[in-house]
Backbone of each chain as ProteinMPNN parsed JSONL, in Angstrom:
{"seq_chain_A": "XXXXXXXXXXXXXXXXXXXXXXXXXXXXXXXXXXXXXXXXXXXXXXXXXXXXXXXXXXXXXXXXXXXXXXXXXXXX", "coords_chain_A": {"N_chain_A": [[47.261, 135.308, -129.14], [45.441, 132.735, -130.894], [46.591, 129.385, -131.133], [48.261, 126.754, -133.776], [49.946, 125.19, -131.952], [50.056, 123.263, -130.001], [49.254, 121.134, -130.258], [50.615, 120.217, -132.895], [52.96, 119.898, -132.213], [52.782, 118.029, -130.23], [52.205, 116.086, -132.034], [54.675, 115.513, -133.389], [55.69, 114.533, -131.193], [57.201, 115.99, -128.926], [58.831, 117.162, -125.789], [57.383, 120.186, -124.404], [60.029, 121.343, -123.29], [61.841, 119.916, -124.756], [60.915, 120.875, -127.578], [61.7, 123.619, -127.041], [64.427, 123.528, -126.629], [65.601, 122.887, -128.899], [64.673, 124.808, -130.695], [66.196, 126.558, -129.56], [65.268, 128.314, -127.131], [63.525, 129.545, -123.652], [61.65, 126.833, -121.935], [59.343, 128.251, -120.736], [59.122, 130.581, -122.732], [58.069, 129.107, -124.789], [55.377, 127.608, -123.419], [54.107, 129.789, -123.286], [53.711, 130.832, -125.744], [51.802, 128.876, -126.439], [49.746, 129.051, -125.109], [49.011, 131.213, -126.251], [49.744, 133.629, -124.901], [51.893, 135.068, -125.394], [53.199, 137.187, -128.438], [55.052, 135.895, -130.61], [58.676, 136.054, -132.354], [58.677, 136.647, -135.942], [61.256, 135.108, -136.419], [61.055, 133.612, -134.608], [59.452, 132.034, -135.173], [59.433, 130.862, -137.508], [61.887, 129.05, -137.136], [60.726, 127.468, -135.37], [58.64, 125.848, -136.765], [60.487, 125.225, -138.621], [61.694, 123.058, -137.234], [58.988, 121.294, -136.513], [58.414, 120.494, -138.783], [56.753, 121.764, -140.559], [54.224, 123.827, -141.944], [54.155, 127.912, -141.877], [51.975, 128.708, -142.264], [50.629, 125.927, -141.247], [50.205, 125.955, -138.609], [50.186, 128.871, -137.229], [48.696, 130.346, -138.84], [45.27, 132.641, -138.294], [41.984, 133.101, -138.971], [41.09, 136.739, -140.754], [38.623, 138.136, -139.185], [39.061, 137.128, -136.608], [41.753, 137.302, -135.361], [41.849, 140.379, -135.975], [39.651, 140.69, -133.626], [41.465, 139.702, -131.181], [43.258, 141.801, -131.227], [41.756, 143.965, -130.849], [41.031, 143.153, -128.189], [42.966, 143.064, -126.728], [43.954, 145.864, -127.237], [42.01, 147.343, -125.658]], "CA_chain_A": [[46.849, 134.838, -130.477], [45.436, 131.633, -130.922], [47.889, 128.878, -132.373], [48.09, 125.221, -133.003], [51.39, 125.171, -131.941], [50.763, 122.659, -129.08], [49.215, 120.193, -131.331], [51.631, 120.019, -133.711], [54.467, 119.444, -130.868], [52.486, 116.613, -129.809], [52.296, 115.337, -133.403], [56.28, 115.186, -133.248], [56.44, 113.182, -129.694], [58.143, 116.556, -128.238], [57.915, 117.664, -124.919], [57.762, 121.858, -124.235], [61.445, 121.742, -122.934], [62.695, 119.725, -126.26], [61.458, 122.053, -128.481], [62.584, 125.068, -126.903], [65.876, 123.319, -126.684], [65.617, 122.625, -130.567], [64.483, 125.894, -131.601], [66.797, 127.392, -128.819], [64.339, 129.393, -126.268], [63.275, 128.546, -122.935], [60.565, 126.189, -122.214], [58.505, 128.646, -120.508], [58.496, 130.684, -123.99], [57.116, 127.591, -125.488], [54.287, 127.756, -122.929], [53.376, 131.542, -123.476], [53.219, 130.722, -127.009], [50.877, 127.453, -126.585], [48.82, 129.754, -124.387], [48.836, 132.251, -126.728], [50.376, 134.834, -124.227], [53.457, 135.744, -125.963], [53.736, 137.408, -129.953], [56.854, 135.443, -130.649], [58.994, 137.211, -133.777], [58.339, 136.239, -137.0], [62.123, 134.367, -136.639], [61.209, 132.127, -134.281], [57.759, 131.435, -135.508], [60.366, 130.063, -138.67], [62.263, 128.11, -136.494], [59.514, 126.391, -134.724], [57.509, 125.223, -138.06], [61.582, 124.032, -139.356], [61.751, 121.721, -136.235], [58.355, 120.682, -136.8], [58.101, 120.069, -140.378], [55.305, 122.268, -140.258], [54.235, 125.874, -142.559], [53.819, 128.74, -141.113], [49.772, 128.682, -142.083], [49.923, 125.182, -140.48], [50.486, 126.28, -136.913], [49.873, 130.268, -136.998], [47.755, 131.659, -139.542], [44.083, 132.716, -138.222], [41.211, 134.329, -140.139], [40.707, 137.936, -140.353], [38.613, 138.434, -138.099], [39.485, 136.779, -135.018], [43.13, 138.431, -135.012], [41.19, 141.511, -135.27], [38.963, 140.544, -132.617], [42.054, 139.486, -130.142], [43.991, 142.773, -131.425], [41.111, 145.44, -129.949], [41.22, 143.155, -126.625], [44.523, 143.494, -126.009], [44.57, 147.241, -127.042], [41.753, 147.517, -124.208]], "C_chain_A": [[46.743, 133.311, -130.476], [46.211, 130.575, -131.79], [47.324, 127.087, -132.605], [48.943, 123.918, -132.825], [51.354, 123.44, -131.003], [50.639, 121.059, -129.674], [49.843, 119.219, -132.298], [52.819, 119.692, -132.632], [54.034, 118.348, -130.175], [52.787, 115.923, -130.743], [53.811, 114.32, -133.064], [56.674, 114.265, -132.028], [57.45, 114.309, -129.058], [57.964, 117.131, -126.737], [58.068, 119.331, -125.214], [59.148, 121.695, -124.023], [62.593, 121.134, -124.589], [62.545, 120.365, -127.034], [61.813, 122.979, -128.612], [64.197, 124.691, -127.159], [66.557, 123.168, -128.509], [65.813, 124.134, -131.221], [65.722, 127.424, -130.503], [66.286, 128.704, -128.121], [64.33, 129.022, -125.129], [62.187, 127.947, -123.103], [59.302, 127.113, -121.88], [57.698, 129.952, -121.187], [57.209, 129.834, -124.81], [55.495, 127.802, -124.799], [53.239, 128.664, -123.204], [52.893, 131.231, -124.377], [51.811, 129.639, -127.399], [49.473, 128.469, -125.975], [48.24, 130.737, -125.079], [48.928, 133.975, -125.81], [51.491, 135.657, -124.738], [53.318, 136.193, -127.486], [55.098, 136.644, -130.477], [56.881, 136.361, -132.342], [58.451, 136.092, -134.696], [59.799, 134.841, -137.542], [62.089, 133.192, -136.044], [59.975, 131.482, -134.514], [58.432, 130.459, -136.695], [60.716, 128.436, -138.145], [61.672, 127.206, -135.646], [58.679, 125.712, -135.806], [59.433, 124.407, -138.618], [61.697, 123.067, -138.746], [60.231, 120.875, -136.379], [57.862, 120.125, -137.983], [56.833, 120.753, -140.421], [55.639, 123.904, -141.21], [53.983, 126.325, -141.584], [52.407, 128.73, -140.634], [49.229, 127.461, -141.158], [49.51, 125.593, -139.062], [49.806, 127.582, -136.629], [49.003, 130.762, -138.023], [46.089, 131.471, -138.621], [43.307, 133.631, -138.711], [41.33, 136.029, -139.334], [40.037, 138.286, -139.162], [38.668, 138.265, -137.046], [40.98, 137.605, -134.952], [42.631, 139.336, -134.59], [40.546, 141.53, -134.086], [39.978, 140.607, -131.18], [43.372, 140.994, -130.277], [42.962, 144.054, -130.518], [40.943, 144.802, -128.647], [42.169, 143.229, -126.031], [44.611, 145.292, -126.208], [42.958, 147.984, -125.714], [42.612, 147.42, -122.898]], "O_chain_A": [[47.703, 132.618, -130.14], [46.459, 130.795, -132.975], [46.479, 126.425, -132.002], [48.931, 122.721, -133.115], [52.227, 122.587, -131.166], [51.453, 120.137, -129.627], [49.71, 118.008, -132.475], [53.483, 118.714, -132.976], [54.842, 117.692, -129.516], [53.632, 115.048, -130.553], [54.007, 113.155, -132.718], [57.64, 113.511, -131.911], [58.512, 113.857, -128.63], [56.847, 117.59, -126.499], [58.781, 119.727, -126.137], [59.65, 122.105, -125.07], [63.547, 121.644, -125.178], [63.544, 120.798, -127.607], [62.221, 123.498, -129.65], [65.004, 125.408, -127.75], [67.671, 123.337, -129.003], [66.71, 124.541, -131.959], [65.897, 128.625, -130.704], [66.682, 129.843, -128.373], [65.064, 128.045, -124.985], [61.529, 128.181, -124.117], [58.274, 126.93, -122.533], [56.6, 130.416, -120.881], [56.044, 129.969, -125.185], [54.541, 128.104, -125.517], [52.023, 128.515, -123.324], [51.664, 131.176, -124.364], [51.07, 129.68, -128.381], [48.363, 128.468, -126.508], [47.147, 131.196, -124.748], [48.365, 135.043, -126.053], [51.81, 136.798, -124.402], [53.322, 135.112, -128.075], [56.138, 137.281, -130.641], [56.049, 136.904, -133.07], [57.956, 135.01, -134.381], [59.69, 134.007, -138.441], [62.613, 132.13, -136.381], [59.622, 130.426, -133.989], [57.973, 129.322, -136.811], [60.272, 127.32, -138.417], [62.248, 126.185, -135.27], [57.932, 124.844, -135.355], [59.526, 123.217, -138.921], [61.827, 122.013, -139.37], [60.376, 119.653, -136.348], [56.925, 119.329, -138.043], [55.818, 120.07, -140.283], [56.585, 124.691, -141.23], [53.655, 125.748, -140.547], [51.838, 128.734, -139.542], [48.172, 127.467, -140.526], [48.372, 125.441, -138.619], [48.866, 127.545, -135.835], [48.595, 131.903, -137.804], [45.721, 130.338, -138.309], [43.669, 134.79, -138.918], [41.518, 136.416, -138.181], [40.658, 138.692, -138.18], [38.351, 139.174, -136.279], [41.002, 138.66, -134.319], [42.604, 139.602, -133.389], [40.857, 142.473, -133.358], [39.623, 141.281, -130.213], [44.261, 141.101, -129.433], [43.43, 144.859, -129.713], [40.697, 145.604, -127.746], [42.253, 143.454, -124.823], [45.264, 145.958, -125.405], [43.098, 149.031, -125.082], [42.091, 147.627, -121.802]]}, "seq_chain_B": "XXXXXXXXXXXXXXXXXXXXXXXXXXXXXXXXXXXXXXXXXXXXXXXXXXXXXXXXXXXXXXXXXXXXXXXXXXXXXXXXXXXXXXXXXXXXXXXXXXXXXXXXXXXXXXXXXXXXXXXXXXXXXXXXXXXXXXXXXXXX", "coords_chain_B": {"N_chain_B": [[75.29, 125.544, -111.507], [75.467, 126.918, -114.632], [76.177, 129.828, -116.303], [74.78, 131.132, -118.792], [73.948, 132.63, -121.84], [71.966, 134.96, -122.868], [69.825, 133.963, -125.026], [66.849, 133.711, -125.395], [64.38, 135.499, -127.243], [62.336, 136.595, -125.897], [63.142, 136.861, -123.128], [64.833, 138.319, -123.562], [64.112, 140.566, -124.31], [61.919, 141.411, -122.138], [63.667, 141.729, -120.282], [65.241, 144.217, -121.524], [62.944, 146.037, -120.649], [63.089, 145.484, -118.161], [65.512, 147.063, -117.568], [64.377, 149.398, -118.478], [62.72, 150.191, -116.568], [64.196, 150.903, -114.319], [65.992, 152.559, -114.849], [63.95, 154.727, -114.882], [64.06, 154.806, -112.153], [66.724, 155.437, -111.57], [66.367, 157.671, -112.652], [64.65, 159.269, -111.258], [65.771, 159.223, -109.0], [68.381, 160.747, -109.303], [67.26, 162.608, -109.972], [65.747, 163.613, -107.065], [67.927, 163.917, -105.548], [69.132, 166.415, -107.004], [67.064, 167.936, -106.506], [66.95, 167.882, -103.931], [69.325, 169.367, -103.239], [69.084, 171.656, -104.87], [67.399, 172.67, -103.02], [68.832, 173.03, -100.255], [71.106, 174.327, -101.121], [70.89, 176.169, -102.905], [70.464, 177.193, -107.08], [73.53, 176.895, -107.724], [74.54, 175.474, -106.12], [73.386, 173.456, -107.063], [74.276, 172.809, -109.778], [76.696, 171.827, -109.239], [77.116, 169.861, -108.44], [77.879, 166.637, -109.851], [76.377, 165.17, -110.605], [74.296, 166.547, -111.813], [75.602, 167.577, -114.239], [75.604, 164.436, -115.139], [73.165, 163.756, -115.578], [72.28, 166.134, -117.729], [73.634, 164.763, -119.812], [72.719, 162.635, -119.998], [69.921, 162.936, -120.481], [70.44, 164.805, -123.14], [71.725, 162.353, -124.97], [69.153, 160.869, -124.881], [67.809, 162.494, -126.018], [68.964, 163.174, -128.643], [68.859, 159.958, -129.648], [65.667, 159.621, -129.484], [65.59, 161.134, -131.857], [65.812, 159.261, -133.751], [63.619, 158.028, -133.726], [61.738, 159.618, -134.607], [62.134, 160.92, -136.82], [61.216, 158.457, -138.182], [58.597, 158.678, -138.772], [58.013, 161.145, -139.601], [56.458, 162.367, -143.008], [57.68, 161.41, -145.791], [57.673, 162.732, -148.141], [59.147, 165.544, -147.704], [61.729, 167.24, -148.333], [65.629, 166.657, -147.121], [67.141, 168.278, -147.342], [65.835, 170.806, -147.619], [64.523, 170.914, -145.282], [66.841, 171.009, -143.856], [67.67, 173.745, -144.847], [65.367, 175.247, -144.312], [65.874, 175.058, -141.01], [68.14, 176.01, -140.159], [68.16, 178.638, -141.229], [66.22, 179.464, -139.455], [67.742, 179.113, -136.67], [69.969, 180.656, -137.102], [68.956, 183.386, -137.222], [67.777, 183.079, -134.706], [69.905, 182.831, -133.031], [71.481, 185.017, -133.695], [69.685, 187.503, -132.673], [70.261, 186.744, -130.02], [73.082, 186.962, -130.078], [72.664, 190.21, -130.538], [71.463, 191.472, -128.594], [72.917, 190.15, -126.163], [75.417, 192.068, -127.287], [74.608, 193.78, -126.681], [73.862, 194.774, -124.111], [74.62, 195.696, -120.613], [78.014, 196.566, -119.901], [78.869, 194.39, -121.524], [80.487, 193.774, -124.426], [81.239, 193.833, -128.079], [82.407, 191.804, -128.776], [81.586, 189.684, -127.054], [78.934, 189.559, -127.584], [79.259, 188.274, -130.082], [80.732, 185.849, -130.16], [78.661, 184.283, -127.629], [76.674, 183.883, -129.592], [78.19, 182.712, -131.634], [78.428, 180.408, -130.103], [75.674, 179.294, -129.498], [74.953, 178.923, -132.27], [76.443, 177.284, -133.176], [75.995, 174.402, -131.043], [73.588, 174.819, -131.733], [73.087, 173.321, -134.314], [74.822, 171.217, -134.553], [72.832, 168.895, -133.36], [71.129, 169.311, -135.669], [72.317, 168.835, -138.038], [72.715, 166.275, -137.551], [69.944, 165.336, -137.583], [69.655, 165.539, -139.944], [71.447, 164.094, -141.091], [70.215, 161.661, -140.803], [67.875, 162.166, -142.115], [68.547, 161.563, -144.224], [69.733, 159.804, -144.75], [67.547, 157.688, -144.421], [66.052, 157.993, -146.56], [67.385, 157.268, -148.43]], "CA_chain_B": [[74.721, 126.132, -112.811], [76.466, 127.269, -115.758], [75.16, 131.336, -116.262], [74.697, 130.959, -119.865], [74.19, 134.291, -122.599], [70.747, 134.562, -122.489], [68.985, 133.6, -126.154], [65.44, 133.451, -125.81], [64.089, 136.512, -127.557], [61.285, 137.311, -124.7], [63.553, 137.356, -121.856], [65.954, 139.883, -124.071], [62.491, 141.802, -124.087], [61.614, 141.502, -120.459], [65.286, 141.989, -120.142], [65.254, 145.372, -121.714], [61.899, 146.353, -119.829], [63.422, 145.543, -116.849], [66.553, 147.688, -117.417], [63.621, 150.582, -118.231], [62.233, 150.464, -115.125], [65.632, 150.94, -113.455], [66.162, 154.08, -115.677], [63.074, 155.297, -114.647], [64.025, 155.037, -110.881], [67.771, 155.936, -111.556], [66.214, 159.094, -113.114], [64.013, 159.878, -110.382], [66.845, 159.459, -107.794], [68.755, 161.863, -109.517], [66.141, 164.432, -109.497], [65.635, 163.949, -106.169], [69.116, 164.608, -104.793], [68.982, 167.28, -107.581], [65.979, 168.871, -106.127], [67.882, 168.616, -101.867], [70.654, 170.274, -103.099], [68.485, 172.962, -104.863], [66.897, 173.483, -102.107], [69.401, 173.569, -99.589], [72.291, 174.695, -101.612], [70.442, 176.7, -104.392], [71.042, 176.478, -108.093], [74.241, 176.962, -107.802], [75.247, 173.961, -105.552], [72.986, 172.233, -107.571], [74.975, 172.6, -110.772], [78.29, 172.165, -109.13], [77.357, 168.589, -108.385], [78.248, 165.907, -110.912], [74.965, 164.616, -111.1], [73.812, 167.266, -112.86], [76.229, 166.893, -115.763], [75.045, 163.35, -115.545], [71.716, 164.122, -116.035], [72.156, 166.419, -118.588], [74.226, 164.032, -120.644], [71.559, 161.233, -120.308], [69.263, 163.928, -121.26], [70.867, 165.036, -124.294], [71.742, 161.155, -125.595], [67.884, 160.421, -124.852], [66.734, 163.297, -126.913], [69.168, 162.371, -130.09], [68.258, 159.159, -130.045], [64.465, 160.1, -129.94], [65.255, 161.781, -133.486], [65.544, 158.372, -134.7], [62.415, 157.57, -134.095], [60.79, 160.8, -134.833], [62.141, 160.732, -138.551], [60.181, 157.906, -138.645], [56.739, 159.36, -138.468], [57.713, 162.568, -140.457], [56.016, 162.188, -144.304], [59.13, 161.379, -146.697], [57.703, 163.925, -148.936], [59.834, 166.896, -146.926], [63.352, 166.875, -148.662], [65.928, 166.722, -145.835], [68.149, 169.711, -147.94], [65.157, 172.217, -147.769], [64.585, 171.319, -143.943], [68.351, 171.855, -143.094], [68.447, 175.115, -144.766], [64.594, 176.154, -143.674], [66.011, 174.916, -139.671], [69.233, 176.803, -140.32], [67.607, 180.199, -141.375], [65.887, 180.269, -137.939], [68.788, 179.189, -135.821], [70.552, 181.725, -137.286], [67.818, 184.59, -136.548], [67.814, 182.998, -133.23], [71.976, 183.639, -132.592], [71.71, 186.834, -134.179], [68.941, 187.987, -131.415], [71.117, 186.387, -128.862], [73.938, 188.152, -130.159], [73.1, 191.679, -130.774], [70.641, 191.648, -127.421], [74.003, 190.236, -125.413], [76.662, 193.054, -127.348], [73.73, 195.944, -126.528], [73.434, 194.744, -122.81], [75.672, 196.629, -119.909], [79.266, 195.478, -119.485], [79.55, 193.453, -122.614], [81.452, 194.226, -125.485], [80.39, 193.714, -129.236], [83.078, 190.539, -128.979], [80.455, 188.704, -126.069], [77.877, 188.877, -128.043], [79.22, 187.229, -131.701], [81.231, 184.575, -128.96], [77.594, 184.055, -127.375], [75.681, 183.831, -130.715], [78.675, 181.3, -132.018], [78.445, 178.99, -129.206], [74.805, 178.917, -129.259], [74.568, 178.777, -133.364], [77.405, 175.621, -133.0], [75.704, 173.904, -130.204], [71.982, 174.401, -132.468], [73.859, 173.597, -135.473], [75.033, 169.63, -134.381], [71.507, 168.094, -133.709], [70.092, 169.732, -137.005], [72.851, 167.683, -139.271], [72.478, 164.536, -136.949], [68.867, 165.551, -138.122], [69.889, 165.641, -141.395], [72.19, 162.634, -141.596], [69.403, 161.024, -140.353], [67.086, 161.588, -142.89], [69.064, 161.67, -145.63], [70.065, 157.996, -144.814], [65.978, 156.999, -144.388], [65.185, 158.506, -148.0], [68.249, 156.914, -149.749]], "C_chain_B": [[75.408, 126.892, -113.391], [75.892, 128.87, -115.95], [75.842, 131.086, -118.078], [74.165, 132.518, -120.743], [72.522, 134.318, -122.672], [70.2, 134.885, -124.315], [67.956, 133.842, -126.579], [64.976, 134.961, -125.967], [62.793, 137.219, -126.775], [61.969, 137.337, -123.337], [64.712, 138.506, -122.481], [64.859, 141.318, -123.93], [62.718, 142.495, -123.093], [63.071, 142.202, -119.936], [65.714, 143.565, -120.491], [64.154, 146.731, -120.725], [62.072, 146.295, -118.476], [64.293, 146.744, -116.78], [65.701, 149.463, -117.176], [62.852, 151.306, -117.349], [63.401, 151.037, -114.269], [66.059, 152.304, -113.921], [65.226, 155.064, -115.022], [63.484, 155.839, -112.665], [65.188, 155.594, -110.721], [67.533, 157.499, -111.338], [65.386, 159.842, -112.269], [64.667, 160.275, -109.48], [67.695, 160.663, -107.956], [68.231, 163.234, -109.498], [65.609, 164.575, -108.064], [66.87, 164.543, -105.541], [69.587, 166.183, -105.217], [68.245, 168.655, -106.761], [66.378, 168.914, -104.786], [68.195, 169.693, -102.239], [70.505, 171.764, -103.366], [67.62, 173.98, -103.412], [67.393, 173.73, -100.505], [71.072, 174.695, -99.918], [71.801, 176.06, -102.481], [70.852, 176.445, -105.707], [72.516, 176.456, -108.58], [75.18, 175.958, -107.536], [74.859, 173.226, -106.269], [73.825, 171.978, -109.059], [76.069, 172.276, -110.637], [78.647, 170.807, -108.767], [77.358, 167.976, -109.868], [77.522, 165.312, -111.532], [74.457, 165.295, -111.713], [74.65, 167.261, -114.192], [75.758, 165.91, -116.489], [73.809, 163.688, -116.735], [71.829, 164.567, -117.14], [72.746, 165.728, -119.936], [73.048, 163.31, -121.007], [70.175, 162.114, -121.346], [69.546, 164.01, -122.775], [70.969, 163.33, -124.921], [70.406, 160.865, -125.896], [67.574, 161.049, -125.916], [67.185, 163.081, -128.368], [68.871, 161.008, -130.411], [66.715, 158.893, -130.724], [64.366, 160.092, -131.131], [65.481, 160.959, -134.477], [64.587, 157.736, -135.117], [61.109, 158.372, -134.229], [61.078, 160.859, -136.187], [60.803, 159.852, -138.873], [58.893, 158.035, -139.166], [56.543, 160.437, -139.531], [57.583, 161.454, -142.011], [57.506, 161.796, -145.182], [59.048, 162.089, -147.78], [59.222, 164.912, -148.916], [61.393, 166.277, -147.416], [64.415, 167.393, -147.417], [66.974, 167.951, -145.983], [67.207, 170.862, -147.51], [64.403, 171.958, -145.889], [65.463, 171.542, -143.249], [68.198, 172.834, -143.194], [67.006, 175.357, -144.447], [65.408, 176.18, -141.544], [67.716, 176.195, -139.588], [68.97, 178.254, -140.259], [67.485, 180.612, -139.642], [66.564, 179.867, -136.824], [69.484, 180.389, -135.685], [70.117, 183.051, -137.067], [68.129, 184.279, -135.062], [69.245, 183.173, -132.456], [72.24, 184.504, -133.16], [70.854, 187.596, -133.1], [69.525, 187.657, -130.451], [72.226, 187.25, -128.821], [74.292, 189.341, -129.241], [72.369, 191.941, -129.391], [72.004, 191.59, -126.0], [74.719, 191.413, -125.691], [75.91, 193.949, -126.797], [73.78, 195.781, -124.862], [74.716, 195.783, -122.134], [76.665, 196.286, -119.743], [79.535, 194.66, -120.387], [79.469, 193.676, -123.639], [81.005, 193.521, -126.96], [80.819, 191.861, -128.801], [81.938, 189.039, -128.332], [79.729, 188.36, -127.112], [78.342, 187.821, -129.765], [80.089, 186.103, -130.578], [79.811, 183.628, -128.389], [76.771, 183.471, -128.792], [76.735, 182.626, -131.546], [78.123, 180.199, -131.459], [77.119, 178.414, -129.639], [74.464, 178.093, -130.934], [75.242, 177.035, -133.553], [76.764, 174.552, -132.285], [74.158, 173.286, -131.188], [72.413, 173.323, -133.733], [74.373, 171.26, -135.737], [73.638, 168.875, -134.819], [70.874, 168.058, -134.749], [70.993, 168.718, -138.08], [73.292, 166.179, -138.906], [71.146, 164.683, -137.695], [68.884, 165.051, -139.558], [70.695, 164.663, -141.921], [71.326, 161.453, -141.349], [68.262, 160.381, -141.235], [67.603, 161.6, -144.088], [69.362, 160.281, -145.691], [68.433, 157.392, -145.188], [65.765, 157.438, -145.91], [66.117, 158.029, -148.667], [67.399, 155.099, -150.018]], "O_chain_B": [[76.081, 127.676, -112.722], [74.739, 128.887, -115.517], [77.012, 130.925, -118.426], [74.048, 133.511, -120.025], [72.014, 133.23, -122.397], [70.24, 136.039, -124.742], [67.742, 134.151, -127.751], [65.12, 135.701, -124.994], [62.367, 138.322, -127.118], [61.342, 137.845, -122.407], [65.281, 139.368, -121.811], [64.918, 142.5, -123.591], [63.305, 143.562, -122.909], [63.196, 143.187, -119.209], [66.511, 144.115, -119.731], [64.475, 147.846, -120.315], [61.373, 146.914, -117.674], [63.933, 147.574, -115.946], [65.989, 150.352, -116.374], [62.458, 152.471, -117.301], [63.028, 151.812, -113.388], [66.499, 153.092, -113.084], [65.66, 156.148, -114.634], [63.222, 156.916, -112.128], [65.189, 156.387, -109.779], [68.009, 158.292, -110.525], [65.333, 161.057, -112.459], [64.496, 161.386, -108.98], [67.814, 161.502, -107.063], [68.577, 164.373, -109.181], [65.022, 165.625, -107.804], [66.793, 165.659, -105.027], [70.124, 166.998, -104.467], [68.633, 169.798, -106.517], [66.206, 170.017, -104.267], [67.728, 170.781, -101.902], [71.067, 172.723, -102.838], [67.405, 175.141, -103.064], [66.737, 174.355, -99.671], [71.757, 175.431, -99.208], [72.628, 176.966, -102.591], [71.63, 175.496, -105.801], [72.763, 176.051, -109.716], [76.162, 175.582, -108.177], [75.532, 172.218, -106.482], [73.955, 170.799, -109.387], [76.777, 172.285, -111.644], [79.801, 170.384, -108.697], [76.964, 168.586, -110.862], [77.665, 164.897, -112.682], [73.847, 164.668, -112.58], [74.09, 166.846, -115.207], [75.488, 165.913, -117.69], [73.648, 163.797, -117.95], [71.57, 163.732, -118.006], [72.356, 166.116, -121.037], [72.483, 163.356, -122.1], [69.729, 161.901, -122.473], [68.909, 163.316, -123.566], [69.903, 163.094, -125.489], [70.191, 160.577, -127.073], [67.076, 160.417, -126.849], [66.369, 162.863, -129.263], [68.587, 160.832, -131.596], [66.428, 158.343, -131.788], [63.519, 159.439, -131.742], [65.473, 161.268, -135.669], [64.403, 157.116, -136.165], [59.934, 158.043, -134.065], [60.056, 160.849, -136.874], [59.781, 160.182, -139.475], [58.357, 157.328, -140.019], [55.52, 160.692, -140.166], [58.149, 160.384, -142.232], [58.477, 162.303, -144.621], [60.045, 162.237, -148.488], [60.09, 164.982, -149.786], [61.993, 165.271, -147.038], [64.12, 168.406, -146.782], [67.529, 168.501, -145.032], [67.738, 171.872, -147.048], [63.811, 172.908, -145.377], [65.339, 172.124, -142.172], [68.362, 173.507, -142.177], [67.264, 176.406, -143.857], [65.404, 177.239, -140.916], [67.925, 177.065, -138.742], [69.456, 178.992, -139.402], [68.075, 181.399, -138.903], [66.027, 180.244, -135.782], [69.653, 181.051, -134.661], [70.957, 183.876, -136.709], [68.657, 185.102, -134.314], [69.402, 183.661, -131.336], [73.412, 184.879, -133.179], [71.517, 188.487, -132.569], [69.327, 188.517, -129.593], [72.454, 188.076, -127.937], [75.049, 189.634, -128.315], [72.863, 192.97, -128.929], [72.156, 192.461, -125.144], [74.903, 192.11, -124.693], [76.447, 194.975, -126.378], [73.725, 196.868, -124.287], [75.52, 196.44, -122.794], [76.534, 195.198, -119.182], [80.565, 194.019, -120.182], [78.335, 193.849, -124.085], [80.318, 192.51, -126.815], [80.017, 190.951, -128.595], [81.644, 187.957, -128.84], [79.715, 187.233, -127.607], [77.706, 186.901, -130.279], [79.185, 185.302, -130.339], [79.79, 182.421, -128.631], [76.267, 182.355, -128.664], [76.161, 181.672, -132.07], [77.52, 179.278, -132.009], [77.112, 177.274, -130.103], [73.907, 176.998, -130.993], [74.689, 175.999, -133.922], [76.916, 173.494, -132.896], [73.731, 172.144, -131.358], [71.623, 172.384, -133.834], [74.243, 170.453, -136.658], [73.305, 168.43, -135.918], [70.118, 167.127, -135.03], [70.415, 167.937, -138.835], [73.885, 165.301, -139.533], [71.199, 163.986, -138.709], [68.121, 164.243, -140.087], [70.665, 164.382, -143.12], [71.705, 160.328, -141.674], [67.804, 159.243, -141.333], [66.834, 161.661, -145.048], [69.212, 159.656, -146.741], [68.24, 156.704, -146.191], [64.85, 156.73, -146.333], [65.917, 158.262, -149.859], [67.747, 154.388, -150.961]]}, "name": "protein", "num_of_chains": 2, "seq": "XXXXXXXXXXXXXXXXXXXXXXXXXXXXXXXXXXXXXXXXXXXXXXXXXXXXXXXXXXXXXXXXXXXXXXXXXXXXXXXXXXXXXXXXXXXXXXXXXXXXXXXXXXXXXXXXXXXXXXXXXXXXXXXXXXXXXXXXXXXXXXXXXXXXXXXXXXXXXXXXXXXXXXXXXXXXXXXXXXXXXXXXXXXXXXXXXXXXXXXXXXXXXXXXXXXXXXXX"}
């Protein structure tokens, strides 16, 4: 799922390993997620927008239909 | 290096997914030594090992657990009182045919068969009000 997680973690001046260490993950979570390889939960999607001063919609929301779109290529 | 509790909610994942793979091969191993013993021992040796207990334990745990996530799915219409006592009825048909089929056989005495038709009615009788505690919790 596309994000614009890594963006926003630049914004802040963080590297990948500080904000995993912030939001308490490893770094190579962090990565998946930048990559959009990983679903992270909905708890640490929280805790990554509280360390960044950031909403949820800033970072993670994307329209209808692209989700859909990246939801029937993954269930290929 | 410090071995620390492990946190990050995708290696608890991976972490579980790993363990399921390991199940998977545990459970194969067992059915293989299962399946020697049957076939040098017959089913007799094969029950007399300990691994078969195993098995059937893991078995049985697997399959009540299952029925937690088979509630799920069922409609919440279906009141969980009128599927105890419809599942009950035909247990009970089914250890009454066990029964009276055991007392009528050769060599065993009325007593076998209501002994036989307990065990089996007791044994049916658990899973159905795990069943039933099950969904009676999901619908409160």
């Amino acid at each position: 799922m596309d994000n614009r997680l890594k963006i926003a973690r630049v914004e802040m001046n963080l590297t990948q390993q500080e904000l995993a260490d912030k939001v308490g993950v490893t770094r190579q979570t962090i990565s998946l997620i930048e990559k959009g390889k990983y679903n992270p939960s909905l708890k640490l999607c929280l805790n990554i927008c509280y360390t960044l001063n950031k909403t949820l919609d800033e970072i993670f929301w994307v329209e209808k239909g692209i989700a859909r779109d990246e939801n029937t290529k993954n269930q290929r | 290096m410090k071995i620390q509790r492990i946190k990050d909610e995708r290696l608890i994942l991976k972490n579980l997914q790993n363990i399921r793979v390991a199940y998977v091969v545990q459970t194969l191993g067992i059915l293989g030594i299962l399946g020697y013993d049957y076939v040098t021992k017959g089913m007799e040796g094969m029950i007399k090992n300990p691994l078969w207990f195993l098995f059937i334990v893991t078995t049985i745990v697997l399959a009540f657990l299952s029925m937690n996530i088979r509630v799920d799915y069922e409609s919440s219409k279906k009141s969980p009182e009128r599927s105890l006592l419809f599942s009950v009825i035909v247990l009970t048909l089914i250890c009454l045919a066990f029964g009276i089929f055991t007392a009528l056989s050769e060599g065993f005495k009325v007593m076998n068969g209501v002994v036989i038709g307990g065990i089996i009615f007791i044994c049916g009788l658990v899973p159905l009000l795990f069943l039933y505690g099950i969904r009676k919790k999901r619908n409160d």
